[in-house]
N, C-alpha and C positions, 0 to 999 in steps of 0.2 A: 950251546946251539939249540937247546931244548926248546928255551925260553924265549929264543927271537923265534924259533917256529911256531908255539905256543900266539905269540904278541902280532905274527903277520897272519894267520890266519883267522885273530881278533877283529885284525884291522881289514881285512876280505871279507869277513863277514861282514861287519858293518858298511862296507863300502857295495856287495852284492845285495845286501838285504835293499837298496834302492830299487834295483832290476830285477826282483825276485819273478817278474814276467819272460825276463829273456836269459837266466842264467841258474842252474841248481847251484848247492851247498861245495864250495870248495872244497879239494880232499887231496889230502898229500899222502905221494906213492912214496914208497919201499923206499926209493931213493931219491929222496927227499925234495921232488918237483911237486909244487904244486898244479893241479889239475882243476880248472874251473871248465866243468862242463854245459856246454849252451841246452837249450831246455830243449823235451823232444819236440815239442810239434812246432817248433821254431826249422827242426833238423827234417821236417818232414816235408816244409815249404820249404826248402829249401834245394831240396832232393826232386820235390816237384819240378818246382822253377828249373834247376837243371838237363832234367829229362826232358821237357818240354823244349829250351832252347836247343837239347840235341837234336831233338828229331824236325826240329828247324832246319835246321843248320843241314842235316844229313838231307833231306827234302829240297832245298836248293842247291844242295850239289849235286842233286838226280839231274836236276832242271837246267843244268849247264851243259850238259854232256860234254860228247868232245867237241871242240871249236877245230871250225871247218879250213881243211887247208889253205893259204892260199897260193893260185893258181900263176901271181905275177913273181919272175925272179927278180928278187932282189940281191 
């Protein structure tokens, strides 16, 4: 088992070292996942991006308020 983990984090490497812009160094946990972590300031526009479309989001839903009864029965 050594050796196929040994040969696929070979081949991770070789295959991350293309995106070495959007990706760190693969690294395999305790039990035996591998973990390719995205690079930080990819995670930090990202984090951005997200906050932002929140307080969108929350912002037009101030903007809605409540909708007004209506007054015909149906």
């Amino acid at each position: 088992m050594e050796e196929l983990e040994k040969f696929l984090m070979k081949e991770l490497k070789a295959l991350l070292g293309k995106y070495e812009d959007l990706y760190l160094a693969p690294v395999v946990r305790d039990n035996g996942d591998f973990l390719i972590p995205l690079h930080p300031h990819l995670k930090k526009n990202r984090e951005a991006q997200k906050r932002v479309a929140e307080a969108f989001s929350e912002m037009m839903k101030g903007d809605l308020g409540k909708k007004p009864r209506s007054k015909a029965w149906v």
